[in-house]
Structure formats: structure tokens, C-alpha cells
C-alpha positions in Angstrom: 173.4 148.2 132.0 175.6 150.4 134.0 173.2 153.1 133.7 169.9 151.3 134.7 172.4 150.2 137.9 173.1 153.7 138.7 169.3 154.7 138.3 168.5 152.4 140.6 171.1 153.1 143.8 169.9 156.8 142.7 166.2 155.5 143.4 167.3 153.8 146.6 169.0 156.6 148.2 166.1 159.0 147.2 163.5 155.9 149.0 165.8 156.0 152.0 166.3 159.3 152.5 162.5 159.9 152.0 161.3 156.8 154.2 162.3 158.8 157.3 160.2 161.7 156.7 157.2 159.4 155.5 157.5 157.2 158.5 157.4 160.2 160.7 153.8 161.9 158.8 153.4 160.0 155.5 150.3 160.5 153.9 147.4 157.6 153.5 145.8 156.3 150.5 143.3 159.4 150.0 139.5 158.2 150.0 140.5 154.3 149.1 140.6 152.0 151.8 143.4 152.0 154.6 143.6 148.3 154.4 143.5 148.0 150.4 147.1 147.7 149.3 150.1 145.7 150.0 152.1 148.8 151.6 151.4 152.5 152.9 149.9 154.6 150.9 152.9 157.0 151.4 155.3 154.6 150.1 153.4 153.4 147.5 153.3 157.0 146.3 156.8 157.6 146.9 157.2 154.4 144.5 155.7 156.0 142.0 157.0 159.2 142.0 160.6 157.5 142.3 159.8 155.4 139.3 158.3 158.7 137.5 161.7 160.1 137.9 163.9 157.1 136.8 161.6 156.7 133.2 162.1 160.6 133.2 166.0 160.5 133.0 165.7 157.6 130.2 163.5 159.9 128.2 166.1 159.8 125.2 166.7 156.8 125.2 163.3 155.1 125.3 161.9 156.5 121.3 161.3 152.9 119.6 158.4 151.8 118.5 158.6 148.6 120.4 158.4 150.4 123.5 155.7 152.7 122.4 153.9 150.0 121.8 154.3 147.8 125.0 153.8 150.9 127.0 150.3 151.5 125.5 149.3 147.6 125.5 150.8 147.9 129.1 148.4 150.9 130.2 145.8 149.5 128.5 146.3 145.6 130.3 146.1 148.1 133.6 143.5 149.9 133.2 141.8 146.4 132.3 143.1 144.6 134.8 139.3 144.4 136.8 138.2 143.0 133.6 136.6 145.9 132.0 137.4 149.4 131.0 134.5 152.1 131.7 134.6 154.9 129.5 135.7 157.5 132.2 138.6 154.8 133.5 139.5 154.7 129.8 139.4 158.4 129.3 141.8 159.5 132.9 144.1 156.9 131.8 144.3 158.4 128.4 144.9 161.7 130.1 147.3 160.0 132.2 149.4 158.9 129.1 149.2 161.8 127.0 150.6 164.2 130.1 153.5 161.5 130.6 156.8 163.2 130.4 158.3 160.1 128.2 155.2 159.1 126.0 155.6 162.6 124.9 158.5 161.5 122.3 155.3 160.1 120.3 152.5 161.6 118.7 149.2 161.8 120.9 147.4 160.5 118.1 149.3 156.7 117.4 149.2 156.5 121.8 146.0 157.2 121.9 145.0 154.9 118.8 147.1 152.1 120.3 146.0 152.5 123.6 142.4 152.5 122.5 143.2 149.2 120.0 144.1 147.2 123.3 141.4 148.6 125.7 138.8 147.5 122.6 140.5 143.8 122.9 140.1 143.3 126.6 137.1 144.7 126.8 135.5 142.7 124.2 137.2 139.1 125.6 139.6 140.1 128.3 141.4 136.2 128.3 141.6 136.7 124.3 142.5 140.2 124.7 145.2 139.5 127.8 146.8 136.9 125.4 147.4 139.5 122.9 148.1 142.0 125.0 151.0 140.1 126.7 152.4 139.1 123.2 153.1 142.7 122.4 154.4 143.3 125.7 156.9 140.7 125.2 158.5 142.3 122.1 160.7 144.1 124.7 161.8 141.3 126.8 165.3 141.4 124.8 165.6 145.1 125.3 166.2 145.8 129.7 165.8 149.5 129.6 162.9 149.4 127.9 161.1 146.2 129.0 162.1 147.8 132.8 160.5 151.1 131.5 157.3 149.1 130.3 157.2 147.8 133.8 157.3 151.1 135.5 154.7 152.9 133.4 152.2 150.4 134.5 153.1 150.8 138.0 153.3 154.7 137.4 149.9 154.1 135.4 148.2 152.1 138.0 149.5 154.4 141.0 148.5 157.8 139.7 145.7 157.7 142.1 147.9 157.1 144.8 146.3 153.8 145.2 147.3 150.3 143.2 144.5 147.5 143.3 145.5 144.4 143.9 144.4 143.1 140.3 146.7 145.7 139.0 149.6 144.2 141.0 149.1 141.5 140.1 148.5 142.0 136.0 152.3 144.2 136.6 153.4 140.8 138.1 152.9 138.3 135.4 154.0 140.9 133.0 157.0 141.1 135.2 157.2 137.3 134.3 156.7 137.8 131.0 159.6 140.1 130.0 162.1 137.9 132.9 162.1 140.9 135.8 161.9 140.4 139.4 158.7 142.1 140.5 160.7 142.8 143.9 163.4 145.1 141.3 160.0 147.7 141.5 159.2 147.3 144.8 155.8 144.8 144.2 
């Protein structure tokens, strides 16, 4: 625990010492709407980019297959979280995994066939499919590093665009709930 503790003042110091150059010239959202998300589209990126970091320093340390596992369901409950999953969404978010530094402890093959598995379920009855989804999820909730890591691919997942949807904050919220995190420990 000492370690996720030290992560985090890491993160904060980074977020503070970056706020005052993105509060100066931060950068918007790209082509989505100015309005659409919770917070600056600066921030929101430096979020990500600060959580991208912290799951890359846990890299050794995040090789079960309980995490693997949430992680995909995690992605895939993201990628769903409008209620369907087109077949370019599903394929960029499959890119998106397979290029992540820390999914690379696993073969492409069992993250993409999991991945894949879950997208199948919510698109096919995305309440059934949630249900499931969530279940597998919750396999970590006794594990903080990882059920913390599980958290922040999703929000590193649902941020790559440099945009989050509201539905996906919201779908990183309850599963938030679901493992026993403060949404507010990832800046949501």
C-alpha cells in the first residue's frame, strides 16, 4: 500500500506542476465538443497520461490473470458503455490494448480473445452482458493495486481520444463502486 501512496503524491506533484502550464495554453478536446466533458480537455488528457504512467511503473507487478481479465472485461464494458460496440470502435480499442505498455505482459491472442468474449456479450444484451461483465471485474476488488489498475485502464481506455463521454464516466464510476474505490482517487 505504501507504494500505490507514493504513486499517487508522484501523480499529484506531476498534475500540479503541469496544471500551471495547461492553465496558461492547455489544449481543447480536438474535434469533440468544447462543452462535452466534465473538465478541460487539457486536464482530462493530462489525467490520462498521468494515469498511463502510474500503471506503467506497476508493470511487474500487475501479471495475474485476474487482472488480465478485469482489464479486458473493463475495456470491453468501455467501449460499450453507449450500448453498442461498432466494428471500427471495437477494432481502435483493440489497437488501443494491444499497444498498452502493461497488457503487453500477456499474449495478444488471450487479450484479444477476452476482449472480444465481453464486447460479444454487451453487444448482444448489454444489461445481461453489464451483469457479467461487472462480475468479472469484481474478482479484483480484494486485490488494491490491481482493482486500482483495472480502474485506470478504463479511464486510460476511454480517454485515448483525448475526450471521455459521459456514459464512459459514468460505466468507470459504478465500477469504481463495484471494486470499493473513490471515483474522486482518479480524478472523475
Amino acid at each position: 500500500m505504501a507504494m500505490w501512496d507514493r504513486i499517487k503524491d508522484q501523480a499529484k506533484n506531476l498534475q500540479q506542476s503541469q496544471g500551471a502550464r495547461s492553465a496558461v495554453g492547455g489544449h481543447g478536446a480536438g474535434s469533440r465538443p468544447a462543452g462535452g466533458s466534465r473538465s478541460g480537455g487539457g486536464s482530462r488528457a493530462q489525467l490520462v497520461n498521468t494515469l498511463k504512467t502510474q500503471l506503467t511503473s506497476l508493470k511487474t507487478e500487475l501479471k495475474s490473470g485476474a487482472f488480465r481479465d478485469a482489464s479486458m472485461a473493463m475495456c470491453a464494458l468501455v467501449a460499450a458503455a453507449d450500448g453498442h460496440v461498432d466494428a471500427a470502435e471495437r477494432q481502435h480499442v483493440e489497437s488501443l490494448i494491444l499497444g498498452n505498455d502493461v497488457l503487453q505482459n500477456f499474449p495478444a491472442d488471450q487479450l484479444r480473445q477476452r476482449f472480444n468474449k465481453h464486447a460479444d456479450r454487451l453487444s448482444a444484451n448489454f444489461l445481461l452482458g453489464k451483469a457479467e461483465v461487472m462480475q468479472e471485474i469484481a474478482k479484483v476488488a480484494k486485490k488494491p493495486t490491481e482493482a486500482r489498475a483495472v480502474v485506470q485502464t478504463g479511464i486510460v481506455i476511454a480517454g485515448a481520444d483525448g475526450y471521455v463521454e459521459p456514459a464512459e464516466l459514468e460505466i468507470i464510476r459504478e465500477v469504481c463502486a463495484t471494486l470499493g474505490l473513490s471515483p474522486t482517487e482518479f480524478g472523475i
